[in-house]
N, CA, C and O atoms as a printed pandas DataFrame, in Angstrom:
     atom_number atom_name residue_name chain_id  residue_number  x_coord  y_coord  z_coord
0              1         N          UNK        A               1   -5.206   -3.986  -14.827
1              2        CA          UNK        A               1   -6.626   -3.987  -14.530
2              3         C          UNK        A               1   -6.945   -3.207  -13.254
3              4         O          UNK        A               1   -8.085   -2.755  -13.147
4              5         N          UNK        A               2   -5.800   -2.942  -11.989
5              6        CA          UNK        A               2   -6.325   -2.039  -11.146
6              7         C          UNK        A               2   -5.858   -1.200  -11.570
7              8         O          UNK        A               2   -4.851   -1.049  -12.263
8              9         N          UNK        A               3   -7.065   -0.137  -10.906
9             10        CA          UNK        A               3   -6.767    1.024  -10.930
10            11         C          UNK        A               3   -7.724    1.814   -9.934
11            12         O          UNK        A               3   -8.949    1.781  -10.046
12            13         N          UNK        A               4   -6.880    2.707   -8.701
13            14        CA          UNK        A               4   -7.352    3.037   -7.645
14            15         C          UNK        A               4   -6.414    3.961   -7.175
15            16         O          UNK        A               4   -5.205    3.852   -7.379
16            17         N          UNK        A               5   -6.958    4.893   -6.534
17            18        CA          UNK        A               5   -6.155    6.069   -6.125
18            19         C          UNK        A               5   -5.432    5.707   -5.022
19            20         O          UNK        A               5   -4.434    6.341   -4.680
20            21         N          UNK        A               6   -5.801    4.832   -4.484
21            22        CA          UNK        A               6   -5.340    4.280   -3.003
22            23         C          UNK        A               6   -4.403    2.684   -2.862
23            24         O          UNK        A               6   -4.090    1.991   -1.894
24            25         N          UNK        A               7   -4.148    2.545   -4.547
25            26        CA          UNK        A               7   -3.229    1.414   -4.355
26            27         C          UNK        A               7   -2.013    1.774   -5.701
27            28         O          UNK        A               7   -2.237    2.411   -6.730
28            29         N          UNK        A               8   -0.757    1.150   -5.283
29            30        CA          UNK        A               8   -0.237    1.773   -6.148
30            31         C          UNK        A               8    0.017    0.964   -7.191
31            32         O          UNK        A               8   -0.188   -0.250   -7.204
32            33         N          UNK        A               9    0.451    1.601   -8.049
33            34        CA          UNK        A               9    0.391    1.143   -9.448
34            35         C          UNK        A               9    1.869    0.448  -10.033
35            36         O          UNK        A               9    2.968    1.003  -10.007
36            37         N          UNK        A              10    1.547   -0.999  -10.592
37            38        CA          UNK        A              10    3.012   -1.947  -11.241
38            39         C          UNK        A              10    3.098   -1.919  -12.782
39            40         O          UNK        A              10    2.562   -2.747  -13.518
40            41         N          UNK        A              11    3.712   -1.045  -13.110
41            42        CA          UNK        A              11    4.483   -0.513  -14.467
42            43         C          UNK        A              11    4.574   -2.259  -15.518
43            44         O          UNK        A              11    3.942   -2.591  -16.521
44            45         N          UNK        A              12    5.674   -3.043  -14.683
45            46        CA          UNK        A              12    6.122   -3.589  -15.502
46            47         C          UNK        A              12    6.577   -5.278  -14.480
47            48         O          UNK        A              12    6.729   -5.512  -13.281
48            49         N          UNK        A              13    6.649   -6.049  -15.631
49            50        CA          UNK        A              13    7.011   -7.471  -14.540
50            51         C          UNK        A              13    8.391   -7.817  -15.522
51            52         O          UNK        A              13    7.959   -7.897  -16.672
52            53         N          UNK        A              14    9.603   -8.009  -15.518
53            54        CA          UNK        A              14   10.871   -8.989  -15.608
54            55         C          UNK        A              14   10.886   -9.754  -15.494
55            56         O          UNK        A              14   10.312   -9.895  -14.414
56            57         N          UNK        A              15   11.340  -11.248  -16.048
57            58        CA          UNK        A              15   11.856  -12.094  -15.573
58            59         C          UNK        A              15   13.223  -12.502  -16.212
59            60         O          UNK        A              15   13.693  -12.420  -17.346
60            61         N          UNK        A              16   13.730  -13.049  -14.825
61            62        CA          UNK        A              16   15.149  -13.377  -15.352
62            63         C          UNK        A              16   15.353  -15.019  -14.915
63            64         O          UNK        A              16   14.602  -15.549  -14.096
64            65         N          UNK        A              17   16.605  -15.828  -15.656
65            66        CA          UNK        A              17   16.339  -17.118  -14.837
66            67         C          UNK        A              17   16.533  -17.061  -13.653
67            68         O          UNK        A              17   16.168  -18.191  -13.328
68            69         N          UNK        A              18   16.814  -16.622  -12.830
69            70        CA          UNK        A              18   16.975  -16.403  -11.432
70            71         C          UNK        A              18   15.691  -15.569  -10.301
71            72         O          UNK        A              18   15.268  -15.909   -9.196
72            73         N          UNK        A              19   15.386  -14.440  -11.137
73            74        CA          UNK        A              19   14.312  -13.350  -10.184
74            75         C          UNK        A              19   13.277  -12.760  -11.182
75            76         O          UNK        A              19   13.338  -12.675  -12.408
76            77         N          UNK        A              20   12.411  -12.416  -10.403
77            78        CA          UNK        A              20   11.466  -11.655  -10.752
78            79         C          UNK        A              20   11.355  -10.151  -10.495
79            80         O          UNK        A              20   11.148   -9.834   -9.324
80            81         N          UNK        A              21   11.456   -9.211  -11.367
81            82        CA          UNK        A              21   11.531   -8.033  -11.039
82            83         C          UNK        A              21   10.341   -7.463  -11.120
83            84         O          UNK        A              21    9.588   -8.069  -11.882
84            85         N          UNK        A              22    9.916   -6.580  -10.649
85            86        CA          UNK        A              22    8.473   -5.963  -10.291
86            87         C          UNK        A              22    8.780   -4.536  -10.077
87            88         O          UNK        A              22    9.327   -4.145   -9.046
88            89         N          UNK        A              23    8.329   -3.519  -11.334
89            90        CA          UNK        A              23    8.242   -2.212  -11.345
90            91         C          UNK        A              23    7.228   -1.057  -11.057
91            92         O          UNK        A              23    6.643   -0.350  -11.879
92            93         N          UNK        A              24    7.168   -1.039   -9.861
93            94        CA          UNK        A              24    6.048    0.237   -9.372
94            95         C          UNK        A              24    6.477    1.356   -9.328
95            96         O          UNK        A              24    7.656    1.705   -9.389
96            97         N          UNK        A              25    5.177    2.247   -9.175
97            98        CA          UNK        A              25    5.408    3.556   -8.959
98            99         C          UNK        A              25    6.386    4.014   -8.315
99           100         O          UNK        A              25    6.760    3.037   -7.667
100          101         N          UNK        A              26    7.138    4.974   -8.032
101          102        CA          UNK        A              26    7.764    5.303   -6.854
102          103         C          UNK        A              26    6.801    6.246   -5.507
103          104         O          UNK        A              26    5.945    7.110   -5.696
104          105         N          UNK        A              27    7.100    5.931   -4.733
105          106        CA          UNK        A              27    6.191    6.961   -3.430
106          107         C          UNK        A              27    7.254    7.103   -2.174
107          108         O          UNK        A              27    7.776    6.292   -1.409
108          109         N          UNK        A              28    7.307    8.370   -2.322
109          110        CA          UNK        A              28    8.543    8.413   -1.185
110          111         C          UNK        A              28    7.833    8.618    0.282
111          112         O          UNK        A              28    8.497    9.056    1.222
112          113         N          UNK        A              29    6.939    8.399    0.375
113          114        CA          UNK        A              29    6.275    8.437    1.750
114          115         C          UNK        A              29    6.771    7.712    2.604
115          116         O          UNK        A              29    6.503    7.924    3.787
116          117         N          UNK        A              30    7.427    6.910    2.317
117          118        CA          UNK        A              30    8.109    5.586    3.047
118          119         C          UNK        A              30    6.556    4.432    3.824
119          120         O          UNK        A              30    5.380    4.313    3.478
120          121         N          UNK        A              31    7.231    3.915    4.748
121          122        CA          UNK        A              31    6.297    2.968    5.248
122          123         C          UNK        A              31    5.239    3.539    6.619
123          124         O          UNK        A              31    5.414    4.420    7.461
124          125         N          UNK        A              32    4.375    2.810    6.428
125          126        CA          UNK        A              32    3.649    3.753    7.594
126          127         C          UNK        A              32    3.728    3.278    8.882
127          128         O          UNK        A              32    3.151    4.002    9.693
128          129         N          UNK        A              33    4.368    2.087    9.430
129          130        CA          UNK        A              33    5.144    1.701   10.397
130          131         C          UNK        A              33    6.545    2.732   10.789
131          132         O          UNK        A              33    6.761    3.192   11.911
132          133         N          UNK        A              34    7.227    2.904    9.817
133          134        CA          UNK        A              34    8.297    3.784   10.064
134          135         C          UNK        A              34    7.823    5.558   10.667
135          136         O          UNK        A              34    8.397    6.152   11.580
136          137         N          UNK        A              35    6.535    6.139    9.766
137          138        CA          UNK        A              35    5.826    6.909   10.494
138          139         C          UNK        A              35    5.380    6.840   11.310
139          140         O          UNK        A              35    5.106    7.918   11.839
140          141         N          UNK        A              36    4.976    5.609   12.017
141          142        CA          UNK        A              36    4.171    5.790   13.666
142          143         C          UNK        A              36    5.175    5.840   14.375
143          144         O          UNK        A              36    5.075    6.446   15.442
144          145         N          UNK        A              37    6.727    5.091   13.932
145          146        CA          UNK        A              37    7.699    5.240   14.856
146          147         C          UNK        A              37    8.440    6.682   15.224
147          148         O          UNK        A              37    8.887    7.083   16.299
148          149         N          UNK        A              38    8.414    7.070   14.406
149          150        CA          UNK        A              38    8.983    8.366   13.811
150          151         C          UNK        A              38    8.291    9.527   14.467
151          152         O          UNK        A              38    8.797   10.635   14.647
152          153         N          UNK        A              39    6.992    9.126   14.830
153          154        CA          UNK        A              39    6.538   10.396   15.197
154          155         C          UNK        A              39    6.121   10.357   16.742
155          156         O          UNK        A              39    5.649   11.285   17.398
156          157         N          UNK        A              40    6.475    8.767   17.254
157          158        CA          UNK        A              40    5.881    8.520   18.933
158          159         C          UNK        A              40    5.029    8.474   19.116
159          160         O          UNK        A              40    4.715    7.815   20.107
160          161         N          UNK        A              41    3.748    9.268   18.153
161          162        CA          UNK        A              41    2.521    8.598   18.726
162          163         C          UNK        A              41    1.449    9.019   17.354
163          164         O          UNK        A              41    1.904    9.652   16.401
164          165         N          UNK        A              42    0.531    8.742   17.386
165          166        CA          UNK        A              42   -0.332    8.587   15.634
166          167         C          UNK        A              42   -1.396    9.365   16.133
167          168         O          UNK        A              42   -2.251    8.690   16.706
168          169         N          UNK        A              43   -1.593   10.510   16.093
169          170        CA          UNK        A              43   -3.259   11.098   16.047
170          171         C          UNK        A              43   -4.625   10.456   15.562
171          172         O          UNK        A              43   -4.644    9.798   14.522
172          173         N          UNK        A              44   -5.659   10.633   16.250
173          174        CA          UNK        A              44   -7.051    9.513   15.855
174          175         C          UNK        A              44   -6.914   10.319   14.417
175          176         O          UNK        A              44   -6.403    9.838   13.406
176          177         N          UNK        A              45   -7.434   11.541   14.529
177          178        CA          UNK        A              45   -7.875   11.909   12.888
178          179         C          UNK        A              45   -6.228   11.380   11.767
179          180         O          UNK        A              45   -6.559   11.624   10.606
180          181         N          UNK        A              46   -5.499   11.097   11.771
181          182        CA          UNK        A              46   -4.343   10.658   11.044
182          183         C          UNK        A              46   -4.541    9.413   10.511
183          184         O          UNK        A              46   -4.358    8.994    9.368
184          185         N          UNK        A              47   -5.113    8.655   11.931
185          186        CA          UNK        A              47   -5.491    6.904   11.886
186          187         C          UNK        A              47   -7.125    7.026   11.286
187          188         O          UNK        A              47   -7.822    6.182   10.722
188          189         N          UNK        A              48   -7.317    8.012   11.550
189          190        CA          UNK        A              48   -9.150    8.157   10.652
190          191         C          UNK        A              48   -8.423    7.860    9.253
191          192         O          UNK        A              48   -8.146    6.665    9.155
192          193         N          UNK        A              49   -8.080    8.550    8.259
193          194        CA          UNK        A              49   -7.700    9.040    7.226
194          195         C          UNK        A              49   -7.238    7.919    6.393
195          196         O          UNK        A              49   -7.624    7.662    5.252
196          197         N          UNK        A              50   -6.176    7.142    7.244
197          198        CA          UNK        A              50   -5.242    5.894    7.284
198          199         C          UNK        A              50   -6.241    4.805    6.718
199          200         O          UNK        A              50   -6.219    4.134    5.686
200          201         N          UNK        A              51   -7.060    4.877    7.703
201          202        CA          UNK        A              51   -8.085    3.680    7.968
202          203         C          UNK        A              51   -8.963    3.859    6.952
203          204         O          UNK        A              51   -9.302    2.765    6.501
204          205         N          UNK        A              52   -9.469    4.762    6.406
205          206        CA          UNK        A              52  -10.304    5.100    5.631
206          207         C          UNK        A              52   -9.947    4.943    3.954
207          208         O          UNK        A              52  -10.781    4.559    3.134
208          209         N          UNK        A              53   -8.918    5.219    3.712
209          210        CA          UNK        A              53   -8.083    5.420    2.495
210          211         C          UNK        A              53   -8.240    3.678    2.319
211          212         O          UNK        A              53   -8.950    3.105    1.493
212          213         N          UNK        A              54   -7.472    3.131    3.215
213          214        CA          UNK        A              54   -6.822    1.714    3.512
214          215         C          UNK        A              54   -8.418    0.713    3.257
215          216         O          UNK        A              54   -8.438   -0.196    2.427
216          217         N          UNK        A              55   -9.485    1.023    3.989
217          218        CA          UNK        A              55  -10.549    0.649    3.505
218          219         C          UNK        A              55  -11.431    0.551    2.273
219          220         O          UNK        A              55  -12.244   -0.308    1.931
220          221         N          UNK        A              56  -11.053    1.624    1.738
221          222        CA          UNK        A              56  -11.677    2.128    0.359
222          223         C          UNK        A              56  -10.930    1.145   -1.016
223          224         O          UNK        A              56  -11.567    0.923   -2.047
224          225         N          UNK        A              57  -10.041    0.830   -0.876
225          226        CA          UNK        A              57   -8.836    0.260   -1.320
226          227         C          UNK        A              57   -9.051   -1.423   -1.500
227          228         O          UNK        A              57   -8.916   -2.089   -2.526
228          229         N          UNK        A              58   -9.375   -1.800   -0.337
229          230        CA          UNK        A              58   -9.836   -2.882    0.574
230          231         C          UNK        A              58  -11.217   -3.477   -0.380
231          232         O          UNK        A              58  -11.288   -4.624   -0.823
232          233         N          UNK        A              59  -12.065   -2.604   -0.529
233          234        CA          UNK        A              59  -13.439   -2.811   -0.804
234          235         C          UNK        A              59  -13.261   -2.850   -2.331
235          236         O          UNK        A              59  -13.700   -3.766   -3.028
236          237         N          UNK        A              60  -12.637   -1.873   -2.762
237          238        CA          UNK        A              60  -12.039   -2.184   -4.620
238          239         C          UNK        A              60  -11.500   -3.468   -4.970
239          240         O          UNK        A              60  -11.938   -4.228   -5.834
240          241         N          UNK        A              61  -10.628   -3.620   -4.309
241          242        CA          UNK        A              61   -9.936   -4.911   -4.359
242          243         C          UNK        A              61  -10.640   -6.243   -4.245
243          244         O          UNK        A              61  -10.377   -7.153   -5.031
244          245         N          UNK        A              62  -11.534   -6.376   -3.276
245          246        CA          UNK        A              62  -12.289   -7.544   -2.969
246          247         C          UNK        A              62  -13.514   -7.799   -4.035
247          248         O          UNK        A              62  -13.843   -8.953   -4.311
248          249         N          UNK        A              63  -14.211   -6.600   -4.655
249          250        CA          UNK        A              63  -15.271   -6.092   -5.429
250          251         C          UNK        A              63  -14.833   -6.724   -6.574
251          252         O          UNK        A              63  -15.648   -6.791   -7.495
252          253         N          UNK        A              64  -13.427   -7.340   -6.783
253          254        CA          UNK        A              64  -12.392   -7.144   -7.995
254          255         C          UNK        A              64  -11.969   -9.178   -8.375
255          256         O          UNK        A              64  -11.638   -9.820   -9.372
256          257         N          UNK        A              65  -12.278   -9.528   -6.748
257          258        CA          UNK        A              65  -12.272  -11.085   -6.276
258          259         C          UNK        A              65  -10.929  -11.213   -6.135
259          260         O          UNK        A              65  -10.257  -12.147   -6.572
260          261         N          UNK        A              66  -10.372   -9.879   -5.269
261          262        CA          UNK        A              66   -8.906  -10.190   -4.916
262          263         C          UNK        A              66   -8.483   -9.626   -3.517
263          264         O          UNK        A              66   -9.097   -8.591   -3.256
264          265         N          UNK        A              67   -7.735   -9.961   -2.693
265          266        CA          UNK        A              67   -7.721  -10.221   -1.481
266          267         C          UNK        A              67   -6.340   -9.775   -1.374
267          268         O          UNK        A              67   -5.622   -9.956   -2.358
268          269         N          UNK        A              68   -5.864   -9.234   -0.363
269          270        CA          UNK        A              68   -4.685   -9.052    0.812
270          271         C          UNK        A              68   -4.328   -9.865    1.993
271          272         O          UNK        A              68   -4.901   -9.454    3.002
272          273         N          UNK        A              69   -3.445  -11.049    2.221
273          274        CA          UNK        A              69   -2.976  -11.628    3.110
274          275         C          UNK        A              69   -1.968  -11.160    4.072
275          276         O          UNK        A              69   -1.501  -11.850    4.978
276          277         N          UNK        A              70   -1.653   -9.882    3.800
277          278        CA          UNK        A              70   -0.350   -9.838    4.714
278          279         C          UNK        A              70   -0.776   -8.088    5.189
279          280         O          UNK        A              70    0.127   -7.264    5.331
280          281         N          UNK        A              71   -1.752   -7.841    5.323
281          282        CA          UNK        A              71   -1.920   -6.311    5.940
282          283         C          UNK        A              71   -1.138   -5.754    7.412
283          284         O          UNK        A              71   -1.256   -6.322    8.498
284          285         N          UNK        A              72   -0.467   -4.729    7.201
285          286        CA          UNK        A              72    0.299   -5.071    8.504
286          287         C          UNK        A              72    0.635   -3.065    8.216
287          288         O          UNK        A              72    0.298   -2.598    7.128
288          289         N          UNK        A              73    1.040   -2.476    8.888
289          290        CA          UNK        A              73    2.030   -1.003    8.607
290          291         C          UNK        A              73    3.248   -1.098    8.025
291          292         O          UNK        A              73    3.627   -0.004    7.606
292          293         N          UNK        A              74    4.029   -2.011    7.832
293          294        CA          UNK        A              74    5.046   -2.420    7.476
294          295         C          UNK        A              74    4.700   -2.386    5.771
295          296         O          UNK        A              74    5.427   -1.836    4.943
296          297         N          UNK        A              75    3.291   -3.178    5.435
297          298        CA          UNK        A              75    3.503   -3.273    3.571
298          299         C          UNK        A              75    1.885   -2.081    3.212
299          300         O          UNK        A              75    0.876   -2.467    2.622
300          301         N          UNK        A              76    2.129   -0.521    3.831
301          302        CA          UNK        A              76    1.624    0.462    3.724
302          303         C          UNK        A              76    2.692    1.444    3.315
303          304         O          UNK        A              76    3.657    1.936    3.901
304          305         N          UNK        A              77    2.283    1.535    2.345
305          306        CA          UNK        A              77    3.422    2.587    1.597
306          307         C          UNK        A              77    2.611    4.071    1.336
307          308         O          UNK        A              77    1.581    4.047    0.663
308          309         N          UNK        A              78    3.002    5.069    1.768
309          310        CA          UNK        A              78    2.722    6.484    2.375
310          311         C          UNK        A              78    3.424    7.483    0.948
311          312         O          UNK        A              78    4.637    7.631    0.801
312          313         N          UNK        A              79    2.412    8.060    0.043
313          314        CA          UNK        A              79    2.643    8.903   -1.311
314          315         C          UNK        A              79    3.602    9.990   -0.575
315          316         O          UNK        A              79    4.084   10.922   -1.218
């Protein structure tokens, strides 16, 4: 049911008696915590872009009666 340019997309759900497997897209952007580290310091227009994308996303989602508890750079995954 989502579908948004700015969130990524889960293929498929597993279950096993033990785990749950969860199949997304791949995005090799890595994390966007690992990019602020990586680069020493984050440009405003970078964090414009960030923020903006991340918002747009935000507003789909909620529009949708679904919510994000754990927003952090760490669970920002970078295409």
């Amino acid at each position: 049911m989502i579908n948004h340019e700015n969130i990524i997309k889960m293929y498929e759900v597993y279950e096993s008696d033990k785990y749950i497997h969860l199949v997304f897209e791949y995005l090799e952007g890595g994390e966007l915590f690992e990019r602020i580290k990586s680069k020493g310091s984050y440009q405003e227009k970078d964090a414009m872009n960030v923020m903006k994308n991340l918002l747009l996303a935000l507003d789909y989602l909620h529009n949708m009666g679904i919510i994000h508890r754990d927003l952090k750079p760490e669970n920002l995954i970078l295409a």
